[in-house]
C-alpha positions as CSV (number, residue, x, y, z in Angstrom):
1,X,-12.7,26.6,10.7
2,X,-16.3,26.0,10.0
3,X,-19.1,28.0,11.5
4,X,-21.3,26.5,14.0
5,X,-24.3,28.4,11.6
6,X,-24.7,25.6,9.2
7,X,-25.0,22.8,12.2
8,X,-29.0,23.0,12.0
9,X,-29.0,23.0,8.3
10,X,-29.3,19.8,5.9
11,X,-25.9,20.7,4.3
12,X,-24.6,20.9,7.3
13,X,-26.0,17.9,8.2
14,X,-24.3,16.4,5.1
15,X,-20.6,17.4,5.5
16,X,-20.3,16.9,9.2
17,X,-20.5,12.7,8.4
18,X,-17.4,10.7,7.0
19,X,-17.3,9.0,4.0
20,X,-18.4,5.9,5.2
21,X,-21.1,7.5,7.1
22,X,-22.1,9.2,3.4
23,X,-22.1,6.2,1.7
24,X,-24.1,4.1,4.7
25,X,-26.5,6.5,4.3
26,X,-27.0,6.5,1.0
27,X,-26.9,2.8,0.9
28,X,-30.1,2.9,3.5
29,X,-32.3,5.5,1.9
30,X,-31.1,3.1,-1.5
31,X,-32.8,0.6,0.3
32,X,-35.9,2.5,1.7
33,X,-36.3,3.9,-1.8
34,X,-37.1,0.2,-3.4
35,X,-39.9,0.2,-0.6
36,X,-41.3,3.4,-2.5
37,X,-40.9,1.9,-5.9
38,X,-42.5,-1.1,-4.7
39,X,-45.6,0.8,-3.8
40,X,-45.5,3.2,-6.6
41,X,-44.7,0.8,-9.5
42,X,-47.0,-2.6,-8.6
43,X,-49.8,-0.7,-5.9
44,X,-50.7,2.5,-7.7
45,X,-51.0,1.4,-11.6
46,X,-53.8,-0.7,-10.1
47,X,-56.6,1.8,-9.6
48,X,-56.5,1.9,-13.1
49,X,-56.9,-1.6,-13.7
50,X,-59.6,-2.8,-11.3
51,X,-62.4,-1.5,-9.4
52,X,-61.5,0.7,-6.4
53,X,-62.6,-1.8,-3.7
54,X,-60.2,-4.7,-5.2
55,X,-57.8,-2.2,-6.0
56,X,-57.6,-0.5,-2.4
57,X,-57.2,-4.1,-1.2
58,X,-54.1,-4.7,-3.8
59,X,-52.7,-1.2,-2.7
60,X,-53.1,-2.4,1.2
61,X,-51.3,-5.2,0.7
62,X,-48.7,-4.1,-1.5
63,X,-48.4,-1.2,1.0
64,X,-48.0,-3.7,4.0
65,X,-45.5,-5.9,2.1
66,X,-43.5,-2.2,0.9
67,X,-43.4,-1.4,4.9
68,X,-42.2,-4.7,6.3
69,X,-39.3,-5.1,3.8
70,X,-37.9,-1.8,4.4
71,X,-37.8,-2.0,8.2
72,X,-36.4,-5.9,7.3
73,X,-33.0,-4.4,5.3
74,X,-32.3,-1.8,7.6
75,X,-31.4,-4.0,10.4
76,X,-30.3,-6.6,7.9
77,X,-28.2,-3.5,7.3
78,X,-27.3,-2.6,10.7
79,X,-26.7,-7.0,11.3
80,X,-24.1,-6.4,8.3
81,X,-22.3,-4.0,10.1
82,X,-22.3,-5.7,13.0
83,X,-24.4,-3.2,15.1
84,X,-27.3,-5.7,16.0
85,X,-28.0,-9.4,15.8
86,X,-29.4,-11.3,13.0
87,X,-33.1,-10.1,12.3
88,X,-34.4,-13.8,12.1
89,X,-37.9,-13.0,13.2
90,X,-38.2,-10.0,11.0
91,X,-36.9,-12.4,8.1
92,X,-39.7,-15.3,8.9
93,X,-42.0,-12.3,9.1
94,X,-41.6,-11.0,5.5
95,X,-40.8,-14.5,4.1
96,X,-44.8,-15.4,5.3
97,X,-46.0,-12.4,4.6
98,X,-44.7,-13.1,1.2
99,X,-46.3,-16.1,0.9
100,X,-49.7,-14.9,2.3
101,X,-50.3,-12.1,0.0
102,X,-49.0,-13.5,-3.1
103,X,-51.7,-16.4,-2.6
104,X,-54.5,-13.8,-1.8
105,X,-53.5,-11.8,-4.6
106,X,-54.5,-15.0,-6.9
107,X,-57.3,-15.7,-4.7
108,X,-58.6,-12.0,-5.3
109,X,-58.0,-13.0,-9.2
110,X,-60.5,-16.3,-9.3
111,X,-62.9,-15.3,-6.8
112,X,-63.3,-11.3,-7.3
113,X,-64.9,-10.2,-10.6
114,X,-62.7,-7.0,-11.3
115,X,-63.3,-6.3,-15.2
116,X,-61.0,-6.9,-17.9
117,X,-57.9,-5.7,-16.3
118,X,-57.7,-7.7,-13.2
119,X,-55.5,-10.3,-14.7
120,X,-52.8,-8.3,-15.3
121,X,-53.3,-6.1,-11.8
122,X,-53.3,-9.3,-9.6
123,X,-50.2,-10.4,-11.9
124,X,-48.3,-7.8,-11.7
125,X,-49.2,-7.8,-8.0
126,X,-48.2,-11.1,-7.3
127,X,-44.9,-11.2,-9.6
128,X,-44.1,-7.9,-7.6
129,X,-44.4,-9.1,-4.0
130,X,-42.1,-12.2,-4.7
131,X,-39.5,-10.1,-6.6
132,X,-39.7,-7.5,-3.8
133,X,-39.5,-10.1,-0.6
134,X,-36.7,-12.2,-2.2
135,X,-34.5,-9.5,-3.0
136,X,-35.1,-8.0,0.5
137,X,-34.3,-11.2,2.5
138,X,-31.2,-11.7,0.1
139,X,-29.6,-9.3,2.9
140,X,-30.2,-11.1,5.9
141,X,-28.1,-14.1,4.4
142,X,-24.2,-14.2,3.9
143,X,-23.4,-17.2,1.5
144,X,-24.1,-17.1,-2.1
145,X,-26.0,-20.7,-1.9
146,X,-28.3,-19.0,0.6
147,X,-29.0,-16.2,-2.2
148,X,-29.3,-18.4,-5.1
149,X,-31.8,-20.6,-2.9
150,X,-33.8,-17.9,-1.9
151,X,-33.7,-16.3,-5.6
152,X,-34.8,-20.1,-7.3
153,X,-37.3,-20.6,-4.8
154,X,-39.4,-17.6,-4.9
155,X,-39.5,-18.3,-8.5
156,X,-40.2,-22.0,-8.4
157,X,-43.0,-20.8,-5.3
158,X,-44.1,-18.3,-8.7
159,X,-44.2,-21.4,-10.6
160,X,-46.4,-24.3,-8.1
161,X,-48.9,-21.1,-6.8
162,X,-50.3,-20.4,-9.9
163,X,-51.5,-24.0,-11.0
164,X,-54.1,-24.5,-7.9
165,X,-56.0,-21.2,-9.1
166,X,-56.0,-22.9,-12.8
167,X,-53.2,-20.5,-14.6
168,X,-52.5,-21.6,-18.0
169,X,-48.9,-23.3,-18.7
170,X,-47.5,-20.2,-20.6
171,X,-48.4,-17.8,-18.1
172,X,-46.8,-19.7,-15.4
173,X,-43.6,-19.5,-17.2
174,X,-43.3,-15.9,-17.9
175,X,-44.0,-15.4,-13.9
176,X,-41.6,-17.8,-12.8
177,X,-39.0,-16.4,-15.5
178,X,-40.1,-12.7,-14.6
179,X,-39.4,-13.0,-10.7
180,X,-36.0,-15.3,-11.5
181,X,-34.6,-12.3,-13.3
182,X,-36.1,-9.6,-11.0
183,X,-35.5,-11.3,-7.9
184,X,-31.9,-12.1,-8.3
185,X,-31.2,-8.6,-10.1
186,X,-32.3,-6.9,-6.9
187,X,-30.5,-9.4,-4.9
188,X,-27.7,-8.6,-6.7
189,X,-27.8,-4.7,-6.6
190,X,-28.5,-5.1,-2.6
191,X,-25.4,-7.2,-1.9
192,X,-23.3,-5.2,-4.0
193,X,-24.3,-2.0,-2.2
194,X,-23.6,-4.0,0.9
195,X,-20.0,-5.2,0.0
196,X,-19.1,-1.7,-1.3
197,X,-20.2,0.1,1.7
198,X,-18.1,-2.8,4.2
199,X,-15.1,-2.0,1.3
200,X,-15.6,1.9,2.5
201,X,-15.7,1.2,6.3
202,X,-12.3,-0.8,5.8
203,X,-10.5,1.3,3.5
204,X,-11.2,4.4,6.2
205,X,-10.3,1.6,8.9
206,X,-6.9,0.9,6.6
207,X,-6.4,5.0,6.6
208,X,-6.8,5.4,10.2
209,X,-4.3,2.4,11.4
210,X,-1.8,3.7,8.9
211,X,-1.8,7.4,10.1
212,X,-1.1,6.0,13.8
213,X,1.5,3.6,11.8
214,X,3.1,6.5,10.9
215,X,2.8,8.0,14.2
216,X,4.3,4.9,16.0
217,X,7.3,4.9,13.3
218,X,8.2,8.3,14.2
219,X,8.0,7.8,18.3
220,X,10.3,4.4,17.8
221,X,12.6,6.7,15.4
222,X,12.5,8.9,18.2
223,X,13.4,6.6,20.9
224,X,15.9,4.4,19.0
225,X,18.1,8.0,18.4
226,X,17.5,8.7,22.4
227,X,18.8,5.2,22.9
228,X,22.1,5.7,21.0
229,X,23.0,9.1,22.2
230,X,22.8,8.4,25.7
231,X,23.4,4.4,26.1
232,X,26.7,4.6,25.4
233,X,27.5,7.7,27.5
234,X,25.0,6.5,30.8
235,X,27.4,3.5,30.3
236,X,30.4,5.4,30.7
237,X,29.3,7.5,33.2
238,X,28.3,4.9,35.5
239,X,31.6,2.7,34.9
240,X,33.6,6.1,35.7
241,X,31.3,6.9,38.9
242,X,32.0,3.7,40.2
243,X,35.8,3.7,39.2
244,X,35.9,7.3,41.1
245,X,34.2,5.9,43.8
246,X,36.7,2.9,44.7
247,X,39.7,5.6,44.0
248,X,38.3,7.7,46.4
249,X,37.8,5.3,49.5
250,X,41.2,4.6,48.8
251,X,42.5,8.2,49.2
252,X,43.9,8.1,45.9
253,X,43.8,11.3,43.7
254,X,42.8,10.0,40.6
255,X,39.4,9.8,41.7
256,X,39.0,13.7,41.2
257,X,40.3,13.1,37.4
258,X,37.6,10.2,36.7
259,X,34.9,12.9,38.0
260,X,36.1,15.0,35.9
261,X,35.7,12.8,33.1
262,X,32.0,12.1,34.1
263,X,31.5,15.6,34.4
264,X,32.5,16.1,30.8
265,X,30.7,13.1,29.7
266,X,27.7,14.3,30.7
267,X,27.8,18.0,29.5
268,X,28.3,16.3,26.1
269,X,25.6,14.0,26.4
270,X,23.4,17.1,27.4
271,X,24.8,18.7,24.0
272,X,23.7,15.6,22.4
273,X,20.3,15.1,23.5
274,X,19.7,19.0,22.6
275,X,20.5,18.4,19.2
276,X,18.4,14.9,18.9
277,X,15.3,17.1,20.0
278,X,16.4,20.5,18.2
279,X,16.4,18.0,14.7
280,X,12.9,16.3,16.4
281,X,11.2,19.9,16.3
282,X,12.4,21.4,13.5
283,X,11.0,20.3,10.4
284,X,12.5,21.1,7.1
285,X,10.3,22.1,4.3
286,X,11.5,20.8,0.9
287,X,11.7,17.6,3.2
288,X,7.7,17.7,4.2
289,X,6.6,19.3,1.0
290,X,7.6,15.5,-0.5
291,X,7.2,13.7,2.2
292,X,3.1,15.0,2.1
293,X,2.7,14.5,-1.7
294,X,4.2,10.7,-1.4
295,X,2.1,10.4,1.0
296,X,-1.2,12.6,-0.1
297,X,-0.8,10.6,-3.9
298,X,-0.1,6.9,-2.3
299,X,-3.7,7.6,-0.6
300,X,-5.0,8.2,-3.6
301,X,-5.4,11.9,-3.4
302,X,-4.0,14.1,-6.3
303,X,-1.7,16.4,-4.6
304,X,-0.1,19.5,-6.7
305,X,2.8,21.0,-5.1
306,X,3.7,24.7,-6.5
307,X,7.0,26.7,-5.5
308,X,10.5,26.8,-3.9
309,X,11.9,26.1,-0.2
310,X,15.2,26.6,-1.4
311,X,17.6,29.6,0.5
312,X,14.4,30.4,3.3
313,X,16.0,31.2,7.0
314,X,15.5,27.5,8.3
315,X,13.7,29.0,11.1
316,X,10.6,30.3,8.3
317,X,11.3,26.3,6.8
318,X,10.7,24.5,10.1
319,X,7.7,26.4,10.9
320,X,5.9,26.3,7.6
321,X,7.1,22.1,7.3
322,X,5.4,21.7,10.8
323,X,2.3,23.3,8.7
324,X,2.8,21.2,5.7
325,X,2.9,18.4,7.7
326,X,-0.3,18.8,10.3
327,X,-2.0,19.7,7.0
328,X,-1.0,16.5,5.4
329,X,-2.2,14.6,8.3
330,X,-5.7,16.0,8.6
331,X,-6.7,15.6,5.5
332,X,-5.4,12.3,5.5
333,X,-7.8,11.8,9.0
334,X,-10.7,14.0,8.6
335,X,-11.6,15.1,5.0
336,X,-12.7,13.6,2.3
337,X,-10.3,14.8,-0.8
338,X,-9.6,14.0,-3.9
339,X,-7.8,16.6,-4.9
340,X,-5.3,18.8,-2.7
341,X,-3.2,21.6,-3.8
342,X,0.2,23.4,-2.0
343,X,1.4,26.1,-2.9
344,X,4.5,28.3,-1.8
345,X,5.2,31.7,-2.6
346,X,7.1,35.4,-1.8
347,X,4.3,38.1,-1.4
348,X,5.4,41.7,0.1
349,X,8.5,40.5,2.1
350,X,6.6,37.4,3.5
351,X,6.3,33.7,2.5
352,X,2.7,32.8,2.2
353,X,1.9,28.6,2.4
354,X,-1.8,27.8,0.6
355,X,-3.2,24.1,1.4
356,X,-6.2,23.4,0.1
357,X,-8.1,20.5,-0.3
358,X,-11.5,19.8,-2.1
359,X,-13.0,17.8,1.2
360,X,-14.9,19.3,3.8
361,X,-12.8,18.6,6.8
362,X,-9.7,20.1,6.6
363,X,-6.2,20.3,8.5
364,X,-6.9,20.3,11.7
365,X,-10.5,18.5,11.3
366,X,-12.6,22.1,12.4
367,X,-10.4,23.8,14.7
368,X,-9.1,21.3,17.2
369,X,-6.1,21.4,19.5
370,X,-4.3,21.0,15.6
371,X,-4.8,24.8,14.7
372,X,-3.8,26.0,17.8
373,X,-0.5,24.1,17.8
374,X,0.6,25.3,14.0
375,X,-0.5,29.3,15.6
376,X,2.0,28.7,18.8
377,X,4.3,27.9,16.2
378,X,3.9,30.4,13.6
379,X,3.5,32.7,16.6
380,X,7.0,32.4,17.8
381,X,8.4,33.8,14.4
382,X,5.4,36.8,14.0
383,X,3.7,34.2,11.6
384,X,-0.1,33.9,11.2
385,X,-2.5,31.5,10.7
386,X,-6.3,31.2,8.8
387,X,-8.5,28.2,7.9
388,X,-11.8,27.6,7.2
389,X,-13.8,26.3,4.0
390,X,-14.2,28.1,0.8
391,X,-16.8,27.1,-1.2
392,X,-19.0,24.4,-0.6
393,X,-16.8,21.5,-0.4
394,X,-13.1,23.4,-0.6
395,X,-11.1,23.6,2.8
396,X,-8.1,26.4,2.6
397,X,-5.4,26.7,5.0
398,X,-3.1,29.9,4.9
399,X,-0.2,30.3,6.8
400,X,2.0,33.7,6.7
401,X,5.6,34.5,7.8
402,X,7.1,37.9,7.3
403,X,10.9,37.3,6.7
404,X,11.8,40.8,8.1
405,X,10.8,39.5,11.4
406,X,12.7,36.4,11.1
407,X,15.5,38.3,10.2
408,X,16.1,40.7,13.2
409,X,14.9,37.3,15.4
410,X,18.1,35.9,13.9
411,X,20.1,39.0,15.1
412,X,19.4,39.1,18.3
413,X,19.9,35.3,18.8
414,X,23.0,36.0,17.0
């Protein structure tokens, strides 16, 4: 079980979120960070191109643009996953804004004496800004016609801006061509981060309705062997009460025979719905042990399995398969593994089951109701239980059951 120490601490912070929640995050400080590059790789270079009044006035508005487009594809982000409405307004916002400072940057350029380096500051300025505000509102749209139009027409808007402020032909070109291929490659790498973190959300959404799947199988399995123990024999019973009835309103002395037969009857059915719940509960090891790497491995988790279940007392085997298969479970639910390891082995007259798994979550998610269940168990044959995380992303799980115990427990039964 994790400590509640490490709640206040960034790590902490860290391995308490699911791997969707990881890679959401990291998707959105992706997405902040182009704000940052947009400052730090078209605003700043310019102090040492122009003068510091022009170039303050390039850094504001490169500044302003950074700011707008990073609060823009957040809630586009949060719109993809379906948290908040469309940001239209936000969307109209930076698409003016765009617009605006991308025709004062080449206002600045014709009517601002800067020295020598102001063409290429006000060019990279105003390449920048369209690159930047194109990929951006690539976000808030959902069809790839929408994309390619925005894409083409901050580049064609590249193209028709620069010949009112008397660019020459070649230059034109080269900005059109320069914001084509930046706009649409960060178009590209924001939809793609996009689609792969919706992929992560389902496959944990896949994970999830698969584990209660399972669940639900093993309730109907349940119910269906309920069904055919007793079905039959509730029939009987009632056919036989009713038979026993009749007989007796008539006096005859048969009916104390068919009573006896119900009495029977049910005694066996009794017998039989003890046994249905005796196989319920008791879980046989070799059984779970490959039962949880099928199911660990078709996940897509590498599961090692290491030692023997053969000739344990079966009380030992259903208490450690009731551990092997909780264990399976939560990491299936809670961690985050990619590797998980099981091994079972004879130490000093007890049998000692190691899971561990390389996520941070491990059986029994941090010490739920899970835990406490395997302990009750373990508990009734002297067993013992320990879990928490080794490492910095390792969860261990050790359960211990001394076979002396078991033994004499036998014996007495016996």
């Amino acid at each position: 079980m994790r400590g509640t120490g490490d709640t206040g601490r960034p790590a902490g912070w860290w391995r308490r979120k699911s791997t969707p929640e990881k890679v959401e995050t990291y998707t959105r400080w992706s997405l902040h960070l182009f704000a940052v590059i947009e400052v730090a790789a078209i605003g700043l270079p310019v102090f040492g191109q122009v003068n510091a009044r022009i170039a303050g006035w390039l850094m504001a508005m490169v500044a302003l643009h950074a700011v707008t487009g990073g609060v823009t594809a957040s809630r586009a982000l949060d719109w993809t996953r379906g948290r908040r409405g469309r940001p239209i307004r936000l969307l109209w916002v930076l698409a003016t804004l765009t617009f605006v400072l991308a025709n004062v940057a080449l206002g600045l350029k014709r009517y601002q004496p800067g020295g020598p380096g102001m063409a290429t500051a006000v060019g990279t300025v105003f390449a920048g800004i369209l690159t930047f505000g194109a990929g951006t509102m690539a976000l808030g749209v959902r069809r790839r016609r929408r994309v390619f139009a925005t894409v083409l027409g901050a580049a064609f808007g590249a193209s028709t801006a620069s010949f009112p402020f008397g660019a020459p032909l070649a230059e034109v070109v080269v900005t059109a061509f320069v914001v084509l291929i930046g706009a649409g490659s960060l178009a590209t790498t924001c939809l793609f981060s996009v689609w792969l973190l919706n992929a992560v959300y389902e496959l944990d959404e896949a994970r999830e309705t698969r584990a209660r799947l399972a669940v639900a199988e093993e309730r109907l399995r349940f119910g269906r062997d309920l069904h055919d123990v007793l079905g039959r024999n509730l029939s009987v019973i009632s056919l036989k009460s009713e038979l026993a009835v009749q007989l007796a309103r008539r006096g005859r002395p048969e009916a104390v025979e068919q009573m006896i037969e119900v009495q029977r009857i049910a005694q066996e059915s009794q017998r039989e719905v003890r046994d249905v719940v005796r196989g319920y509960r008791e879980a046989d090891l070799g059984i779970e042990l490959d039962g949880a790497k099928g199911v660990l491995t078709a996940a897509g988790i590498d599961c090692e399995i290491t030692g023997d279940a053969d000739g344990l007392p079966s009380e030992v085997q259903s208490a450690l398969g009731w551990v092997v298969r909780e264990a399976a479970t939560n990491v299936l639910r809670h961690g985050d593994a990619g590797r998980c390891t099981v091994g079972l082995r004879l130490r000093e007259g007890s049998v000692v089951l190691t899971v561990e798994n390389d996520g941070v979550a491990g059986p029994g998610g941090s010490g739920g109701s899970g835990l406490a269940g395997l302990r009750e168990r373990l508990a009734a044959v002297d067993g013992s239980l320990e879990a928490g995380p080794v490492g910095a992303d390792r969860f261990r799980l050790v359960a211990e059951v001394p076979l002396a115990g078991v033994a004499g427990m036998s014996e007495v039964a016996s």
